[in-house]
C-alpha positions as a Markdown table, in Angstrom:
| # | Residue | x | y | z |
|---|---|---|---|---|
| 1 | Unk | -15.7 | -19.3 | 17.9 |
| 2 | Unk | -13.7 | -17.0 | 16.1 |
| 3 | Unk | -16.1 | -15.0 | 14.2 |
| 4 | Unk | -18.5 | -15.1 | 17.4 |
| 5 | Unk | -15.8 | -13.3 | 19.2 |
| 6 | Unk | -15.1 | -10.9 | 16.2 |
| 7 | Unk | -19.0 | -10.1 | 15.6 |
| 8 | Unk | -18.6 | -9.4 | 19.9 |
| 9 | Unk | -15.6 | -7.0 | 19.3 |
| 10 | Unk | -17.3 | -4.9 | 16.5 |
| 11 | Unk | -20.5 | -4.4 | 18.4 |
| 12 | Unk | -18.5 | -3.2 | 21.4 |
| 13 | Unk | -16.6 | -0.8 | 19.2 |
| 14 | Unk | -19.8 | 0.4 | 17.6 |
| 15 | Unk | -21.3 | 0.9 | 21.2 |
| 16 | Unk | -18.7 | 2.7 | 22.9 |
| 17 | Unk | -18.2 | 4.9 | 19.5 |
| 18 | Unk | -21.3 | 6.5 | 20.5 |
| 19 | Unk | -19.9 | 9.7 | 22.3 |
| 20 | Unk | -23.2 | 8.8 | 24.5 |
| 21 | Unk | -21.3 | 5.8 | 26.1 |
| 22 | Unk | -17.9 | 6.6 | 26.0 |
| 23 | Unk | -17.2 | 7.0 | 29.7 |
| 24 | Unk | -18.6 | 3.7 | 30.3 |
| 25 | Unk | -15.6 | 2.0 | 28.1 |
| 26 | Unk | -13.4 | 1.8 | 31.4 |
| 27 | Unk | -15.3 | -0.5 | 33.5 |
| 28 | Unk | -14.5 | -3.0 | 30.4 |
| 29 | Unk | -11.4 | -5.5 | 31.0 |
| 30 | Unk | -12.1 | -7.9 | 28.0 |
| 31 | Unk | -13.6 | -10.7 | 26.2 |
| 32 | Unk | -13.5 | -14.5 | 27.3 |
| 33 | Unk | -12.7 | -16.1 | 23.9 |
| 34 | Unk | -14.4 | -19.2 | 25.4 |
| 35 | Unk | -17.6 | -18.1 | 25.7 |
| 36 | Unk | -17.7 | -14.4 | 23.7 |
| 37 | Unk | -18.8 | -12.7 | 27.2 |
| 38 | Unk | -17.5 | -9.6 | 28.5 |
| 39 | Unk | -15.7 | -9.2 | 31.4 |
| 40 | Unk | -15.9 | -6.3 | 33.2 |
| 41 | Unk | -12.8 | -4.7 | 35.4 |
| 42 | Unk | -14.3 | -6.5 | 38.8 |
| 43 | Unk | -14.5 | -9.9 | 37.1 |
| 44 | Unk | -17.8 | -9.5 | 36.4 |
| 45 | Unk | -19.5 | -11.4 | 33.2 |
| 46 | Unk | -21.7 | -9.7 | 31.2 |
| 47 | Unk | -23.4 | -10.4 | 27.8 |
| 48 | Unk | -22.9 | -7.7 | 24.5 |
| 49 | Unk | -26.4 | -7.5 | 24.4 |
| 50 | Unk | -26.7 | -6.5 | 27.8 |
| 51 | Unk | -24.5 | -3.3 | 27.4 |
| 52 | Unk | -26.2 | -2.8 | 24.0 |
| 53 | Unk | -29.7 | -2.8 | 25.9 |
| 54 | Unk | -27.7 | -0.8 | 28.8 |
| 55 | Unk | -29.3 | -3.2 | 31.7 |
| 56 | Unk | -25.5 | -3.4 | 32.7 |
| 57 | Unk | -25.4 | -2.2 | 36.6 |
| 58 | Unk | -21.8 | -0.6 | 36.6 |
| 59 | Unk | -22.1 | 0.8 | 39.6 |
| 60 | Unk | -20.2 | -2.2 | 41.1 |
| 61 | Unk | -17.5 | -1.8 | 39.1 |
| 62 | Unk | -17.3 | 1.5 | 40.0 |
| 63 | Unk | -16.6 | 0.7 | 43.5 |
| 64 | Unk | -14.0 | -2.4 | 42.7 |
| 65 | Unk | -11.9 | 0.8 | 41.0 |
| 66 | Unk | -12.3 | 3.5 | 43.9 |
| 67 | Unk | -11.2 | 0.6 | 46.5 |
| 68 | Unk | -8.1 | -0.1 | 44.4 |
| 69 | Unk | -7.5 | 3.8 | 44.3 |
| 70 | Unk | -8.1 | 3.9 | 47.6 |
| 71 | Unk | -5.6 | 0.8 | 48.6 |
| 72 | Unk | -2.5 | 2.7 | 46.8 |
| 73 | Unk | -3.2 | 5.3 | 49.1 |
| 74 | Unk | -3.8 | 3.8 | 51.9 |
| 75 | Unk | 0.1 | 3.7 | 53.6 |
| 76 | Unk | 3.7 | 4.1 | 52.1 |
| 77 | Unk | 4.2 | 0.7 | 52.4 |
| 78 | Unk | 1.2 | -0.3 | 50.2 |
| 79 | Unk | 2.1 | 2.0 | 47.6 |
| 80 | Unk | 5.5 | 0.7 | 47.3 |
| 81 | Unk | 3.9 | -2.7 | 46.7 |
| 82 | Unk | 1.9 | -1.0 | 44.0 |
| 83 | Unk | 4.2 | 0.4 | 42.5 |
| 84 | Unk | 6.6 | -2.7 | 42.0 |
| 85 | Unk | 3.3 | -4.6 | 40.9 |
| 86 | Unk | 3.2 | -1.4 | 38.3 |
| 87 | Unk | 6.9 | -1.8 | 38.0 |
| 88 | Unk | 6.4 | -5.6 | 36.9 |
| 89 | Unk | 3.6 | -4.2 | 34.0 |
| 90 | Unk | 5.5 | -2.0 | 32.6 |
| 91 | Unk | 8.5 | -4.1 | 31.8 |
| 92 | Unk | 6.5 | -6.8 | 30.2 |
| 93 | Unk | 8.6 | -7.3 | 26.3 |
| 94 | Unk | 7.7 | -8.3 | 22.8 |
| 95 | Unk | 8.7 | -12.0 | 24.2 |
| 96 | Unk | 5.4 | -11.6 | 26.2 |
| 97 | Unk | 3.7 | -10.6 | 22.8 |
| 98 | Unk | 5.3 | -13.7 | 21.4 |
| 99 | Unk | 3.9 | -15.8 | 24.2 |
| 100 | Unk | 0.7 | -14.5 | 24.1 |
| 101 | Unk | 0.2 | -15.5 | 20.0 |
| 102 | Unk | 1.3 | -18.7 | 20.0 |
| 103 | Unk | -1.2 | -19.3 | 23.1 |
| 104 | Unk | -4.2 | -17.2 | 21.1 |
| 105 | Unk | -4.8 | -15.7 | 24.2 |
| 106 | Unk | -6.7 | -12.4 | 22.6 |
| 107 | Unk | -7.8 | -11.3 | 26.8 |
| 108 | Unk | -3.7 | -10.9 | 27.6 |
| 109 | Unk | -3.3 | -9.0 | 24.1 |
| 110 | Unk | -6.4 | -6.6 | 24.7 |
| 111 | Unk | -4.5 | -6.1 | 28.0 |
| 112 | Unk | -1.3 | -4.9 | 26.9 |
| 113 | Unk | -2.6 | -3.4 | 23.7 |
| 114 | Unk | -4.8 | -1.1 | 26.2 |
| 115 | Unk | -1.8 | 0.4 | 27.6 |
| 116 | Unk | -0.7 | 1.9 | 24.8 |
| 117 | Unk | -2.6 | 1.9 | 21.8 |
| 118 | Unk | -5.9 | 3.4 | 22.1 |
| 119 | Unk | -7.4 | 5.3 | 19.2 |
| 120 | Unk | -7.9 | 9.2 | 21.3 |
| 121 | Unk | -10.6 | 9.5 | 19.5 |
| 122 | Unk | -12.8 | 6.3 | 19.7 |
| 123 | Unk | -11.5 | 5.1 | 23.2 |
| 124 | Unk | -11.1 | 1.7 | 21.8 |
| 125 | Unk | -7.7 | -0.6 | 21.2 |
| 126 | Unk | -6.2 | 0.2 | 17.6 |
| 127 | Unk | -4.3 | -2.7 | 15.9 |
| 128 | Unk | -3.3 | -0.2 | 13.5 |
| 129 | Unk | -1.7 | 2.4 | 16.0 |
| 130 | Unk | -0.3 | -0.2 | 17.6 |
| 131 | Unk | 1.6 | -0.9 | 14.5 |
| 132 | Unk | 2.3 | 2.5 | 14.0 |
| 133 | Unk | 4.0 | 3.1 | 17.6 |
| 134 | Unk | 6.0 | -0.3 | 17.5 |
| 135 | Unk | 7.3 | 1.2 | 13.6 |
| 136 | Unk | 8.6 | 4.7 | 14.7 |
| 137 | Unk | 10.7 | 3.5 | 18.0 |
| 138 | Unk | 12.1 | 0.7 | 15.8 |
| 139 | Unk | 13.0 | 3.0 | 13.4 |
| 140 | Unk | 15.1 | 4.9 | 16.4 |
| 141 | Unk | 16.2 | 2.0 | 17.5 |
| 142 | Unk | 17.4 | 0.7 | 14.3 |
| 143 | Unk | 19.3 | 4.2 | 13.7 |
| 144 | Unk | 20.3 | 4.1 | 17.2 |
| 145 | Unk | 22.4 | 0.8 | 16.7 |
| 146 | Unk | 24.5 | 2.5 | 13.2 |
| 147 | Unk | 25.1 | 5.5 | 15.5 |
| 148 | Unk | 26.5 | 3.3 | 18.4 |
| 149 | Unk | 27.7 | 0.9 | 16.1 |
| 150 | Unk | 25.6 | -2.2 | 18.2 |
| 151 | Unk | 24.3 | -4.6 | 16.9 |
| 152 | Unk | 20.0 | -5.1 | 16.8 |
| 153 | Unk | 19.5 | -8.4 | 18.6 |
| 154 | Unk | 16.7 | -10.7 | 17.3 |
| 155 | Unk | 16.3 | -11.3 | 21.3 |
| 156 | Unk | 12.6 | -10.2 | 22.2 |
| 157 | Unk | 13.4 | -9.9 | 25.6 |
| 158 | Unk | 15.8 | -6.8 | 24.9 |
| 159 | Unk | 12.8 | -4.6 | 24.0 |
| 160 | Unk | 9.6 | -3.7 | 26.1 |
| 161 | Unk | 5.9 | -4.0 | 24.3 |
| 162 | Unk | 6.4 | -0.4 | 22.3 |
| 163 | Unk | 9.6 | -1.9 | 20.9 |
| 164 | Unk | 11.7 | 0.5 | 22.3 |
| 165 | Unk | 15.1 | -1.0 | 24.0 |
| 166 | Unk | 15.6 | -2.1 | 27.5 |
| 167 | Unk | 19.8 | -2.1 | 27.6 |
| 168 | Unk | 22.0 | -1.6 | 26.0 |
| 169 | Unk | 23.2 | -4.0 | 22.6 |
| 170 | Unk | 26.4 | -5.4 | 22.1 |
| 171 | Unk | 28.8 | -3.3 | 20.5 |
| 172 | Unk | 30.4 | -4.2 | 16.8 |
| 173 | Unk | 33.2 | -3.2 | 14.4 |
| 174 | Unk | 30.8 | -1.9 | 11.8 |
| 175 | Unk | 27.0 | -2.7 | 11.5 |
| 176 | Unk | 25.3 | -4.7 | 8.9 |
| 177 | Unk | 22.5 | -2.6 | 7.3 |
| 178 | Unk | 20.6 | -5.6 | 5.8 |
| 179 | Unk | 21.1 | -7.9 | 9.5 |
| 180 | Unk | 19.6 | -4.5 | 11.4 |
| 181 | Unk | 16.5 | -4.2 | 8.7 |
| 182 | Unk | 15.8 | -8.0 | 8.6 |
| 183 | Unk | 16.4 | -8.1 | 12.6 |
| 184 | Unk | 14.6 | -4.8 | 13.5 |
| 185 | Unk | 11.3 | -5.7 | 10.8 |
| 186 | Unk | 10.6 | -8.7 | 12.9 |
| 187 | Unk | 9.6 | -6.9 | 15.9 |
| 188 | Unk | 7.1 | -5.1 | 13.7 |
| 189 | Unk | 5.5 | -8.4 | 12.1 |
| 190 | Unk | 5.1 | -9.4 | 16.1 |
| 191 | Unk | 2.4 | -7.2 | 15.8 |
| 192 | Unk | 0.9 | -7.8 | 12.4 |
| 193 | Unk | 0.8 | -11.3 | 13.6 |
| 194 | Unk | -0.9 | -9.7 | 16.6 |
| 195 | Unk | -3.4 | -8.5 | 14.5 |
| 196 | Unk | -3.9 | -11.5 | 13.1 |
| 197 | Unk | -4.9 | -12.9 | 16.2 |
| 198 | Unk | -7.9 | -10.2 | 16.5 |
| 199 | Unk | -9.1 | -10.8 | 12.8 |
| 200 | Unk | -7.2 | -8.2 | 11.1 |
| 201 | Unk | -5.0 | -9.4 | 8.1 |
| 202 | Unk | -2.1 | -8.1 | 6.2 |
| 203 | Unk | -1.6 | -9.7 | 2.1 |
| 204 | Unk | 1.7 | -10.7 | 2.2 |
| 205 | Unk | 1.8 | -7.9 | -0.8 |
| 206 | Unk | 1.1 | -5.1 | 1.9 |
| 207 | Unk | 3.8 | -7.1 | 4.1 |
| 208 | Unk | 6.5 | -6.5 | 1.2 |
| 209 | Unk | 5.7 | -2.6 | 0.9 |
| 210 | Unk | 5.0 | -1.9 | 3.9 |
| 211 | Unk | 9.2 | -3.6 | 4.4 |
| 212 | Unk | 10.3 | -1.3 | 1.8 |
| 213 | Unk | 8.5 | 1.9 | 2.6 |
| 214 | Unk | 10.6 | 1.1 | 6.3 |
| 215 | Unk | 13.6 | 0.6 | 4.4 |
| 216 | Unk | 13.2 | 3.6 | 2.8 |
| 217 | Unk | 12.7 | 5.6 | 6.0 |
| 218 | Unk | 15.7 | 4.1 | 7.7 |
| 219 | Unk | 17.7 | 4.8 | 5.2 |
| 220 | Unk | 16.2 | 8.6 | 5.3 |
| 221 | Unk | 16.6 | 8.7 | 9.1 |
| 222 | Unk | 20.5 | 7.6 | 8.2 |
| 223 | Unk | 20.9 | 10.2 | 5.4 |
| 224 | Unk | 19.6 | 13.1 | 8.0 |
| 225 | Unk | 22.1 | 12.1 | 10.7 |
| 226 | Unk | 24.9 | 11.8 | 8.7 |
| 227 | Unk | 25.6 | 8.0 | 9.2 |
| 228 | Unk | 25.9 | 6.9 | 5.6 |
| 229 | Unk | 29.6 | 5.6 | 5.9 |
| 230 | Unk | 28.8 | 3.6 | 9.5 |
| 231 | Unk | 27.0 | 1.0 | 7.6 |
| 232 | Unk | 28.0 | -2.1 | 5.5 |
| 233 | Unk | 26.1 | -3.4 | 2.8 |
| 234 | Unk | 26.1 | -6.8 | 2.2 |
| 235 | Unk | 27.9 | -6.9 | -1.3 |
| 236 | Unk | 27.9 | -10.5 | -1.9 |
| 237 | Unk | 24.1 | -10.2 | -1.8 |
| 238 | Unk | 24.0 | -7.6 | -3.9 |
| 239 | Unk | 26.3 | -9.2 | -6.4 |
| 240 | Unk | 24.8 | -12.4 | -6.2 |
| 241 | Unk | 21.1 | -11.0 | -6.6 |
| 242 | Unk | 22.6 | -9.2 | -9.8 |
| 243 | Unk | 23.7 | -12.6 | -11.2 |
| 244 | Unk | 20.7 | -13.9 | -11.2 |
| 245 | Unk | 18.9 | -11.0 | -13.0 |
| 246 | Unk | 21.9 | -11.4 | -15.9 |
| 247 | Unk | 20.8 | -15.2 | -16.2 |
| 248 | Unk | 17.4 | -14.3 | -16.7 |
| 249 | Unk | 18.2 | -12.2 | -18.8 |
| 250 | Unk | 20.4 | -14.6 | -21.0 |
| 251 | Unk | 17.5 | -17.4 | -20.7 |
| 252 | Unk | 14.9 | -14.7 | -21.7 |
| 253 | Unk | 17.1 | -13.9 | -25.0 |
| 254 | Unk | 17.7 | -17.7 | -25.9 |
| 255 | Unk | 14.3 | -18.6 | -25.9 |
| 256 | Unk | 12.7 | -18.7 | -28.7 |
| 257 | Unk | 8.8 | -17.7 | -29.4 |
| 258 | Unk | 7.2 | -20.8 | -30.9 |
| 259 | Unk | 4.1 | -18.6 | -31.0 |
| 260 | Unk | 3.8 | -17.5 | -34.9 |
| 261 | Unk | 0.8 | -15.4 | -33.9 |
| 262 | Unk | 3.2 | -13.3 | -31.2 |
| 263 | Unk | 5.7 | -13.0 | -33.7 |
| 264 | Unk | 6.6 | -9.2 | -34.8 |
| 265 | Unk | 5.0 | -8.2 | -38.4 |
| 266 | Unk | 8.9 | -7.0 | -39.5 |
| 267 | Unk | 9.9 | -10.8 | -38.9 |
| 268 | Unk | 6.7 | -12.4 | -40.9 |
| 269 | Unk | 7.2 | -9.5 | -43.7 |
| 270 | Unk | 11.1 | -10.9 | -44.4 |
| 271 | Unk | 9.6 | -14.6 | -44.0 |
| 272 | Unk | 7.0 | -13.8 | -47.1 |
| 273 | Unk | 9.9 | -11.8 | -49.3 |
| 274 | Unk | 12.5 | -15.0 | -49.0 |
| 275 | Unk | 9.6 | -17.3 | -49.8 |
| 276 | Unk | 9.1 | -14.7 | -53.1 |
| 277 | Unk | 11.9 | -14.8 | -54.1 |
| 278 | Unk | 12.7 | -18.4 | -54.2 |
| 279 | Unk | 9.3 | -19.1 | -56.0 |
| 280 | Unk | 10.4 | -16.7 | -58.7 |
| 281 | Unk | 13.9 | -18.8 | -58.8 |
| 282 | Unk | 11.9 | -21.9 | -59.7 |
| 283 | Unk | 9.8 | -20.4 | -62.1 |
| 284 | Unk | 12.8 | -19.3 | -64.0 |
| 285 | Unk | 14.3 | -22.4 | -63.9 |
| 286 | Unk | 11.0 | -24.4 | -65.0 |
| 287 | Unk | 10.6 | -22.0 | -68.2 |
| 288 | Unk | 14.0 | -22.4 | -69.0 |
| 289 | Unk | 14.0 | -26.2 | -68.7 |
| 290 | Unk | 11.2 | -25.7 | -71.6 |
């Protein structure tokens, strides 16, 4: 069911990449990952291969969205119901996110993903630029918190969907550089996790540099602001992870290579002189024996 709803989401991005069909990408509201159809914004079901074959009477749809245009217009007090609804959607966190993994439900995703990360160019969701938005107000976040010496919660509810803050953290005497990385990375695997869920996967080597390259650009963001002595590095990390290389070290230099064929050409060169010299030793020995 997987790949039938993956081979559906590529042919819809390859049909509404056309510049040709573009404008028709807004009647779409999703895909029902029971049954690979698409459902247009009015609840309509439709097949990919309709839209392909463009027998897809969107008319209808059109008239669903001008009567919810019309409604928010229609008095004060309907518009103030609108805009709490709208209210409601926009406050929705990376908890939500969370939710919406562990239940696989790929519609919901496609929903919020559409309200912020579509590709300008293709009109269509971008896991990628998702990604992208979630990393840079992380990073402000994260420098945010060693400015205002708070702490970066691991609380999903404290951040909206873009992974920007919703209030404010709690504050603390000085602020643990690795505890805000470790903390603030988490929100950005959400999303690679999110991915996941849509058939796109990250090699746990990509995971690792991606971590560092963010490291790296944190720290930069720190440098540039002048907050280098507002953080605290956890030492006895450091000290320990420095211990270990030392005994790997050690156990590298006590091992010996029982490999004669790796052994160095000096060491093989003395091996063969010793072994010269004592044969000579015996041969003096035998001759004088005679």
């Amino acid at each position: 069911m997987a790949n039938g709803y993956q081979d559906v989401l590529n042919r819809i991005q390859k049909y509404f990449s056309d510049p040709n069909n573009r404008d028709k990408y807004k009647y779409i509201y999703g895909i029902d990952t029971s049954n690979n159809n698409v459902i247009l914004k009015n609840k309509q079901v439709v097949t990919i291969d309709q839209i392909e074959n463009d027998t897809v009477d969107y008319s209808k749809v059109e008239e669903f969205l001008q009567m919810q245009e019309s409604k928010k217009q229609e008095t004060p007090e309907t518009v103030e119901t609108e805009e709490i609804l709208d209210e409601e959607e926009s406050t929705k966190t990376l908890n939500d996110i969370k939710k919406i993994i562990d239940e696989k439900d790929v519609s919901k995703l496609d929903q919020i993903l559409s309200t912020f990360a579509i590709n300008p160019e293709t009109k269509l969701i971008d896991e990628e630029r998702a990604i992208g938005i979630v990393t840079g107000n992380t990073i402000n976040e994260a420098v945010d918190c060693i400015k205002n010496n708070t702490e970066f919660t691991n609380d999903l509810t404290k951040y909206d969907v873009t992974g920007k803050k919703l209030e404010s953290q709690k504050i603390t005497e000085k602020v643990n550089f690795e505890e805000v990385i470790n903390n603030s990375f988490n929100n950005i695997l959400l999303y690679v996790e999110a991915a996941r869920l849509k058939g796109k996967v990250y090699g746990e080597e990509k995971i690792l540099r991606a971590k560092q390259s963010y490291i790296t650009r944190v720290r930069f963001a720190i440098n540039k602001n002048g907050l280098s002595n507002q953080i605290e590095e956890n030492k006895e990390a450091k000290q320990e992870e420095k211990k270990e290389e030392i005994k790997q070290e050690k156990n590298l230099e006590l091992k010996p290579n029982k490999d004669l064929k790796k052994a160095g050409f000096a060491d093989i060169f003395i091996l063969t002189i010793i072994v010269l010299v004592y044969a000579v030793i015996i041969i003096n020995l035998i001759l004088r024996l005679k």
